[in-house]
C-alpha beads as a LAMMPS data file, in Angstrom:
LAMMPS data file: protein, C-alpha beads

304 atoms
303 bonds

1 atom types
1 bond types

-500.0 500.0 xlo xhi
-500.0 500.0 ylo yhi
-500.0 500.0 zlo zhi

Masses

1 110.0

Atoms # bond

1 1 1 328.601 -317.447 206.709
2 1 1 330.752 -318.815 209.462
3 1 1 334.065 -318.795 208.909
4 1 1 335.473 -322.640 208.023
5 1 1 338.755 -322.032 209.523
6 1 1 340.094 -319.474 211.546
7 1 1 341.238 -316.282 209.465
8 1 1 344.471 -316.245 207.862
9 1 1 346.380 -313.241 208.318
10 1 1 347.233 -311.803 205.089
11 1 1 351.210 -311.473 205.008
12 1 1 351.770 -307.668 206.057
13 1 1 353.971 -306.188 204.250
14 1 1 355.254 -303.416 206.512
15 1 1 356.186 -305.926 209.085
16 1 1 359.060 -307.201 207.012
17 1 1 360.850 -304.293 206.790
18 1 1 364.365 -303.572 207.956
19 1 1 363.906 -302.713 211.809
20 1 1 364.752 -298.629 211.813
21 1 1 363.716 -297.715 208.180
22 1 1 360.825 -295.544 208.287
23 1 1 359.313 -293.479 204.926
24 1 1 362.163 -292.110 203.878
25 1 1 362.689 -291.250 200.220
26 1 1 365.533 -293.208 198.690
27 1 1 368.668 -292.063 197.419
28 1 1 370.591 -294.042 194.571
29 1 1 373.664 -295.531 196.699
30 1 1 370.430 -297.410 198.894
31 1 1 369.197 -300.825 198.170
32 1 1 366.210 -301.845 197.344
33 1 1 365.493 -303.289 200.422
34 1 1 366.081 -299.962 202.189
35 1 1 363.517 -298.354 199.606
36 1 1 360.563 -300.404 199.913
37 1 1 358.846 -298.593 203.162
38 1 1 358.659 -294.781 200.391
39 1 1 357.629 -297.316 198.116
40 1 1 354.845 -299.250 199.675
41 1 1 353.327 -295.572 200.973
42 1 1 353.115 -294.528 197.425
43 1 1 351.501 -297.397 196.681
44 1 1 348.804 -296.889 199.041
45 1 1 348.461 -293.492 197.968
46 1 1 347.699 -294.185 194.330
47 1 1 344.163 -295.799 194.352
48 1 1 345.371 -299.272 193.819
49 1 1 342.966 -302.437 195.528
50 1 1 343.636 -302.945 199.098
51 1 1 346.127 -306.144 198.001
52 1 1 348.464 -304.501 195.415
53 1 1 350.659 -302.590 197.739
54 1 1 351.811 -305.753 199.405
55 1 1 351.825 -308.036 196.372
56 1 1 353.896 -305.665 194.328
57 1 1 355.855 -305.033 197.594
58 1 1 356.399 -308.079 198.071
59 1 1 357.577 -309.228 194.537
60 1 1 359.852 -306.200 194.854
61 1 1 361.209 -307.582 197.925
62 1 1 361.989 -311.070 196.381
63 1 1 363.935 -309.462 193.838
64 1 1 365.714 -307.472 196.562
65 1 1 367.155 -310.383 198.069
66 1 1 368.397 -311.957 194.935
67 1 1 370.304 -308.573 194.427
68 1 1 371.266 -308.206 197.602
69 1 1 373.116 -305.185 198.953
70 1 1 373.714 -303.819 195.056
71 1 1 372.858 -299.841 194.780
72 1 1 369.978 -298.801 193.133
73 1 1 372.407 -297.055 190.819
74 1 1 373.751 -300.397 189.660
75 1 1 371.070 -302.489 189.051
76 1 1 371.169 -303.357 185.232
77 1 1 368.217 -305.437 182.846
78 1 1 371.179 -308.012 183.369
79 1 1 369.860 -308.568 186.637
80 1 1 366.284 -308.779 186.452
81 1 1 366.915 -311.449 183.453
82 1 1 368.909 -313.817 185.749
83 1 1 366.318 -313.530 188.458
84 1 1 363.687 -314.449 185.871
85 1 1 366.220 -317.296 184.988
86 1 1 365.656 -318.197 188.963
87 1 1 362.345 -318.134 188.766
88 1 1 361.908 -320.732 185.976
89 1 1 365.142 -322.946 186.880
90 1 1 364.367 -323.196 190.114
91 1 1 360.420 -322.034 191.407
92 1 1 359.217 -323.642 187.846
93 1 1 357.096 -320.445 188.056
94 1 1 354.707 -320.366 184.464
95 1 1 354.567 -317.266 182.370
96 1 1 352.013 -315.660 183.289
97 1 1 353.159 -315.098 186.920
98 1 1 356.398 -314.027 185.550
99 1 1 354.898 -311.823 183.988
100 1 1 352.885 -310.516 187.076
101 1 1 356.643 -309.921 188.642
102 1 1 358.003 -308.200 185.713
103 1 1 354.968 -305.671 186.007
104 1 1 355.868 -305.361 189.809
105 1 1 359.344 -304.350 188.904
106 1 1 358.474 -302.455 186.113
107 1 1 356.056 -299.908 188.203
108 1 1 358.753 -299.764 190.896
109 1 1 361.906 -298.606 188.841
110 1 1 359.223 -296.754 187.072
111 1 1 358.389 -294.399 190.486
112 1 1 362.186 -294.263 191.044
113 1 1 362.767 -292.636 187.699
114 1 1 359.428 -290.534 188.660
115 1 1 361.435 -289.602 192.113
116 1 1 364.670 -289.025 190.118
117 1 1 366.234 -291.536 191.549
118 1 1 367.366 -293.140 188.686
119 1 1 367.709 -291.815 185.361
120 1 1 365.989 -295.007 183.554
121 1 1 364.033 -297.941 184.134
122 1 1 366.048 -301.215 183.454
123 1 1 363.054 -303.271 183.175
124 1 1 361.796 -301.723 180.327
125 1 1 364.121 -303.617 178.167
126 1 1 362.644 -307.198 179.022
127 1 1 359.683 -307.830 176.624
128 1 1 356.478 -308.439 179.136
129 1 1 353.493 -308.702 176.952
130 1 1 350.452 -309.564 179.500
131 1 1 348.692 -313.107 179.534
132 1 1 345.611 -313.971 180.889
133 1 1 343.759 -317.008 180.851
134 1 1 340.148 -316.768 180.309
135 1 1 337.389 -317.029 183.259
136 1 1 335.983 -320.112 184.015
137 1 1 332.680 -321.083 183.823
138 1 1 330.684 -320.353 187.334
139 1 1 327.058 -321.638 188.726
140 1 1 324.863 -318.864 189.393
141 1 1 322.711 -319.881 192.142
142 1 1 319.340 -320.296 190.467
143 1 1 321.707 -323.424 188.483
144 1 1 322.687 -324.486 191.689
145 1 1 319.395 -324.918 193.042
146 1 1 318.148 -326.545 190.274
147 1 1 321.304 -328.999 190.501
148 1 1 320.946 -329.808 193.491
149 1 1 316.912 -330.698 193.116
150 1 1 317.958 -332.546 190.323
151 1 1 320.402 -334.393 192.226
152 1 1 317.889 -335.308 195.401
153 1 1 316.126 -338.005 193.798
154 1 1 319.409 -340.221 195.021
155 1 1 321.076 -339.700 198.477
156 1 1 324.453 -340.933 196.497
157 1 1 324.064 -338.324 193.850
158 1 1 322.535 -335.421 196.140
159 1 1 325.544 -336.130 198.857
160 1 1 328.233 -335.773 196.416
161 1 1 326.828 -332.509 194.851
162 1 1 326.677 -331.392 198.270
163 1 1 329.990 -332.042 198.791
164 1 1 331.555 -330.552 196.271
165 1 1 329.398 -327.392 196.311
166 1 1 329.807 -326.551 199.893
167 1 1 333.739 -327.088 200.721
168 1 1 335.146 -326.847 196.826
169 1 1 337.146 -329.299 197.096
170 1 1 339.377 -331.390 194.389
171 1 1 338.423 -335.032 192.632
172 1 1 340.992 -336.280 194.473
173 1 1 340.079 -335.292 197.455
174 1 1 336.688 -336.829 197.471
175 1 1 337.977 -339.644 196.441
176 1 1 340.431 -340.052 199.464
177 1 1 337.177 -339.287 202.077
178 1 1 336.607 -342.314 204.563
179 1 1 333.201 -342.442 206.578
180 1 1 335.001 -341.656 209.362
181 1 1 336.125 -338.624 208.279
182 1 1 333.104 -336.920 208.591
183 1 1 332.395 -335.666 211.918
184 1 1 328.004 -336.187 212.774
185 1 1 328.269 -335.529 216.318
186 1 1 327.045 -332.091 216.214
187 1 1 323.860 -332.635 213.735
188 1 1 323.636 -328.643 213.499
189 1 1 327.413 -328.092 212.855
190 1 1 328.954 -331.756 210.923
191 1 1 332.331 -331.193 209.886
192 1 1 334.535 -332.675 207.759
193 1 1 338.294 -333.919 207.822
194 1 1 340.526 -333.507 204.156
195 1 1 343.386 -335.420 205.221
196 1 1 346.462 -336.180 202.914
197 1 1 349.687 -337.905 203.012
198 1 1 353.437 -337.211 202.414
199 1 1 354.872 -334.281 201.467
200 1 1 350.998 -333.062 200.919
201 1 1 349.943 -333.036 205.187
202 1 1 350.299 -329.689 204.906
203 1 1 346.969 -329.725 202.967
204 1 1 345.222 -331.096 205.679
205 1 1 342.336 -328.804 207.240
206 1 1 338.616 -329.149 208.900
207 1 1 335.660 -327.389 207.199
208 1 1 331.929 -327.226 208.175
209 1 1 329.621 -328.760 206.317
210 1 1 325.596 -327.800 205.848
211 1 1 323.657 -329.465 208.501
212 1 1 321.453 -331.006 206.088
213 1 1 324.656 -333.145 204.872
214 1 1 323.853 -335.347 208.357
215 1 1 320.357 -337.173 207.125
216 1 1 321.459 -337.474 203.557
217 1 1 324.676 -339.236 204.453
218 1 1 322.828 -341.783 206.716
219 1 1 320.691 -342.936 203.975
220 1 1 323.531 -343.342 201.366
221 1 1 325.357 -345.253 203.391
222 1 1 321.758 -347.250 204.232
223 1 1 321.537 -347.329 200.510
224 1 1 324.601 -348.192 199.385
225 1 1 326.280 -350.553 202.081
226 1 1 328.816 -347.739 202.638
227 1 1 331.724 -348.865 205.330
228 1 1 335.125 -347.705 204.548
229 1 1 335.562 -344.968 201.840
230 1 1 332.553 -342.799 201.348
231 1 1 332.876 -343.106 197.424
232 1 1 334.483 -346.464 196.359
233 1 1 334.157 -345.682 192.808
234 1 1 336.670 -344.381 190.172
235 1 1 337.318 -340.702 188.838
236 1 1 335.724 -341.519 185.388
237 1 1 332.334 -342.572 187.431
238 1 1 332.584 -339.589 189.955
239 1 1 332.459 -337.450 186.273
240 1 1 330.004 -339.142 184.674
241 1 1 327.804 -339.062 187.671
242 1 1 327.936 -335.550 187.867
243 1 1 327.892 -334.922 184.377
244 1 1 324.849 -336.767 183.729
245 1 1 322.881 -334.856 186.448
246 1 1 323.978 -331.721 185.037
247 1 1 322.483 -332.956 181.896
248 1 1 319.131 -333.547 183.915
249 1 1 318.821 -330.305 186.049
250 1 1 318.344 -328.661 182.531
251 1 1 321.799 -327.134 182.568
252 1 1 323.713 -325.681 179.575
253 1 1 327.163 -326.031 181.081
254 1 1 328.609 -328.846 181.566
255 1 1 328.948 -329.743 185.513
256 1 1 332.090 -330.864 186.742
257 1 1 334.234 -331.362 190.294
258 1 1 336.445 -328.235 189.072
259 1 1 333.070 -326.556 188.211
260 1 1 331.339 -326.654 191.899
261 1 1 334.781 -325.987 192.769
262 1 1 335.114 -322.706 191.689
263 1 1 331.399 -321.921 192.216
264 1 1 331.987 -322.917 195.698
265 1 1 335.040 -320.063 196.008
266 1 1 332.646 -317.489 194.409
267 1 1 329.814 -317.863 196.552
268 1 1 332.007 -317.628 199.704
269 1 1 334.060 -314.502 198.433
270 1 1 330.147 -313.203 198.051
271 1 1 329.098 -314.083 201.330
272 1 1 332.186 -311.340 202.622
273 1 1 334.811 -314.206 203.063
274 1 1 338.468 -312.884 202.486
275 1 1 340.303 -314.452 199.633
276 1 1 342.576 -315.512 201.755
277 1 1 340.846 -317.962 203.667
278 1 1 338.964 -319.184 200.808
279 1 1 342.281 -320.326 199.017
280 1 1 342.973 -322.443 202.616
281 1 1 339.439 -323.537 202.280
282 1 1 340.605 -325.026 198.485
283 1 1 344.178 -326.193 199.829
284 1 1 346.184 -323.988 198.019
285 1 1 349.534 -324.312 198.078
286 1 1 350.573 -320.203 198.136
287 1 1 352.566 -320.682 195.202
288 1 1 349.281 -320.585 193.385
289 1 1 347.594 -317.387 195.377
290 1 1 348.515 -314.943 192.792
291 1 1 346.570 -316.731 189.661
292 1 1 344.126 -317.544 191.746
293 1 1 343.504 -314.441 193.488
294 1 1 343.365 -312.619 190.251
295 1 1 340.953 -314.982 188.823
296 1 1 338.183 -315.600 192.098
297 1 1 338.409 -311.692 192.381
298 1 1 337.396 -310.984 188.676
299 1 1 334.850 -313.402 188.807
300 1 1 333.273 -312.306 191.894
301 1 1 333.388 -308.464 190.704
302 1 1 330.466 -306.019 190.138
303 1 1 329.626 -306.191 185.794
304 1 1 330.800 -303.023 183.876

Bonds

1 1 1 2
2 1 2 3
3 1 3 4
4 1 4 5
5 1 5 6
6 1 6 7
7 1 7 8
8 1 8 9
9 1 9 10
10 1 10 11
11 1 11 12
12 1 12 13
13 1 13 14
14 1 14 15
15 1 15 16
16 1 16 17
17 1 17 18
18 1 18 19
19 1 19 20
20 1 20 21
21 1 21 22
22 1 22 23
23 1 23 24
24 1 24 25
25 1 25 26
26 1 26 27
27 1 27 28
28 1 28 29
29 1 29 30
30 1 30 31
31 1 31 32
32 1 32 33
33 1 33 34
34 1 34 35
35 1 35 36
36 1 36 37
37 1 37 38
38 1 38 39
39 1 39 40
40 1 40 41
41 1 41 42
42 1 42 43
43 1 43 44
44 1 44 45
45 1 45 46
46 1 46 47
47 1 47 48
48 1 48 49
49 1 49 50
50 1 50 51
51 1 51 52
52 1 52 53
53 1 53 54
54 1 54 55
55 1 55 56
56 1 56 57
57 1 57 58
58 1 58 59
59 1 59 60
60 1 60 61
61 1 61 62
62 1 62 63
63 1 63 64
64 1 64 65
65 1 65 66
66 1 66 67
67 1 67 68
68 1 68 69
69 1 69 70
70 1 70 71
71 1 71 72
72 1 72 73
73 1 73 74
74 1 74 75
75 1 75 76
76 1 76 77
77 1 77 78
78 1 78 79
79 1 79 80
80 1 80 81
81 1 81 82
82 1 82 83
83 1 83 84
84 1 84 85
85 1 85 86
86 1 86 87
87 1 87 88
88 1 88 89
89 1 89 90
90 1 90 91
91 1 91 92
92 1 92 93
93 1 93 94
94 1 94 95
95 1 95 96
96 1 96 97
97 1 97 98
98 1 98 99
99 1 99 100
100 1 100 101
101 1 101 102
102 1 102 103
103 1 103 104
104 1 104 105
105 1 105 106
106 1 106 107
107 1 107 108
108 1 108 109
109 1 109 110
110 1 110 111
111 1 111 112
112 1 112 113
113 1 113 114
114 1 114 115
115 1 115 116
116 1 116 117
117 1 117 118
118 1 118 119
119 1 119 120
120 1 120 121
121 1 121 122
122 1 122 123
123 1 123 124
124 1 124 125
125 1 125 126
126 1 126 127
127 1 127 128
128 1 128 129
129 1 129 130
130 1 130 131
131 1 131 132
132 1 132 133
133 1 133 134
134 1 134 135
135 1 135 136
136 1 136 137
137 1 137 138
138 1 138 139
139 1 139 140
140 1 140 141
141 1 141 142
142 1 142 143
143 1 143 144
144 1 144 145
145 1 145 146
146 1 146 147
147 1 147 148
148 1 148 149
149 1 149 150
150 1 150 151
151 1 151 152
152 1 152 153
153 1 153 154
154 1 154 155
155 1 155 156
156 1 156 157
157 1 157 158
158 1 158 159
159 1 159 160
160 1 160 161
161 1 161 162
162 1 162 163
163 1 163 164
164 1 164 165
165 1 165 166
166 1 166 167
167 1 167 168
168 1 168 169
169 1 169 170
170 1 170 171
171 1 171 172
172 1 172 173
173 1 173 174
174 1 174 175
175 1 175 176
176 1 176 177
177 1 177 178
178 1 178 179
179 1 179 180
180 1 180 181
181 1 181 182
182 1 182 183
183 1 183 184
184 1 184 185
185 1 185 186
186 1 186 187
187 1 187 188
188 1 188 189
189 1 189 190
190 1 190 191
191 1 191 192
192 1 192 193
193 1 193 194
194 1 194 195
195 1 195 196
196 1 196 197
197 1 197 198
198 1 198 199
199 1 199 200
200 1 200 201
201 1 201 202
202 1 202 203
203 1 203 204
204 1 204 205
205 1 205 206
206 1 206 207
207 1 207 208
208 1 208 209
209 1 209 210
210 1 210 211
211 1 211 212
212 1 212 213
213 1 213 214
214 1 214 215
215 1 215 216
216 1 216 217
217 1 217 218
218 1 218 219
219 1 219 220
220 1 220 221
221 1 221 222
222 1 222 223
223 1 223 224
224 1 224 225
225 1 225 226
226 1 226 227
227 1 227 228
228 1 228 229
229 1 229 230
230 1 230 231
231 1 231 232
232 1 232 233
233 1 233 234
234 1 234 235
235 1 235 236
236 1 236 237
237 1 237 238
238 1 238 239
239 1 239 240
240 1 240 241
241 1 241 242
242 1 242 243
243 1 243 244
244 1 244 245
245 1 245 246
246 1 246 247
247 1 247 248
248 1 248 249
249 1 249 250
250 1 250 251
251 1 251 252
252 1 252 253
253 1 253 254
254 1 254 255
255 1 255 256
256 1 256 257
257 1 257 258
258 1 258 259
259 1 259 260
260 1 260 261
261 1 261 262
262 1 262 263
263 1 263 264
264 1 264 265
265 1 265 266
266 1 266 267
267 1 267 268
268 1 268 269
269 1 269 270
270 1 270 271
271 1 271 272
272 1 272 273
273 1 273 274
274 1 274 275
275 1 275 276
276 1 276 277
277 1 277 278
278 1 278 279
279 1 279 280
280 1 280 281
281 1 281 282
282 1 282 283
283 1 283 284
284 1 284 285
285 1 285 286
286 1 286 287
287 1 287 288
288 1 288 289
289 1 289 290
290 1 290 291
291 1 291 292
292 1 292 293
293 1 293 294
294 1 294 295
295 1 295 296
296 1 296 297
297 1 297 298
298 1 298 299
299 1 299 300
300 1 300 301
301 1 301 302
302 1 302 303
303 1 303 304
């Protein structure tokens, strides 16, 4: 599949080192800064996925700043339980990514008491018991199918489910679409324009749609007198609507916006998309990567 948006470059890690520090193994007077080019090699060394050097790197990092230019030496559990403090006060970061940090810092001091370094891990003190949330429910794409012909009896119906299925994106979203918003111009490439306002502009992005979106939208609007927004109805309808055909294509779950939405980032993750520019594709503020990275990956990996 054609890319929606142009690729994202994945933050790389190695580029946001201190200018002049190469691999060199760390002593403790250094900082933690001045460690984190030994420790992102022994990362990549150890058989982790290709994203775990740089995500543990790069929570490392974070907590290097907030410590600034203290010595390895001198870092106490004192320290990491402010930043966590931070984290909450400030980020209103939930548990479970805490958690994800605290495992970050806990295999780093770990590989410093491994390189004798230091002479104990301070992050062992802080209690980080491991939450996970459980996997959502995905369409497999013999449900899809049989959605979508379930759907095709009604251009409104059919159009929505198309919608949703293709681009993934939210209720509110959908709701916000104007007519105009969808570019027809190119009948073998339509496009379409998610468009926010306020603080949210950032949010804003283009994405393709299926070229089969370009008769189906003519005849709803035909249909249904469609001018201004391309669905003038309320959240609680949009549900029902799509509940209800769920109900009709024969399937046992129950089909939702948030459902298509994650089927939608599943099927492109399988069609070799990065998860990076999936998450753009969703408009995902990268506060939210990390739970969603873990999740879309584990959902879109091989069964045991």
């Amino acid at each position: 599949m054609d890319q929606q948006l142009p690729l994202f470059q994945r933050k790389s890690f190695p580029a946001t080192l201190q200018q002049g520090v190469g691999v060199v193994s760390p002593k403790p007077e250094n900082t933690i800064l001045f460690s984190l080019s030994s420790y992102f090699t022994y990362l990549g060394s150890q058989g982790y996925s290709q994203y775990t050097p740089a995500d543990f790197c790069g929570d490392v990092k974070k907590f290097g700043l907030f410590v600034g230019q203290k010595a390895l030496r001198d870092i106490t559990t004192q320290d990491i339980r402010q930043w966590v403090s931070e984290l909450r006060a400030t980020q209103r970061m939930t548990d479970k990514t805490i958690s994800r940090k605290l495992s970050a810092l806990n295999n780093y001091f770990t590989w410093l008491v491994m390189e004798k370094v230091l002479d104990k891990n301070p992050a062992l003190a802080i209690p980080n018991g491991k939450i996970t949330s459980p996997l959502p429910e995905v369409l497999y794409d013999a449900e899809c199918s049989k959605l979508l012909e379930a759907a095709s009896s009604d251009p409104r119906t059919y159009l929505l489910v198309l919608i949703l299925l293709e681009t993934g994106i939210k209720t509110e979203e959908m709701l916000a679409l104007e007519v105009t918003h969808i570019d027809t111009s190119n009948k073998y490439a339509p496009e379409v324009w998610i468009k926010h306002l306020g603080k949210k502009v950032k949010k804003d992005r283009k994405l393709k749609l299926p070229r089969e979106v370009v008769p189906v939208l003519a005849e709803y609007i035909s249909e249904y007198k469609i001018s201004d927004l391309l669905f003038p109805y309320t959240r609680q309808f949009l549900g029902s609507l799509l509940a209800s055909i769920g109900v009709r294509a024969g399937l046992k779950k129950q089909v939702s916006a948030h459902l298509l939405r994650d089927t939608c980032a599943v099927r492109l993750l399988k069609t070799g998309e990065s998860v990076e520019t999936v998450l753009r594709k969703l408009g995902l503020s990268e506060t939210t990567w990390e739970d969603a990275k873990e999740k879309y990956l584990k959902l879109t990996s091989r069964a045991l």
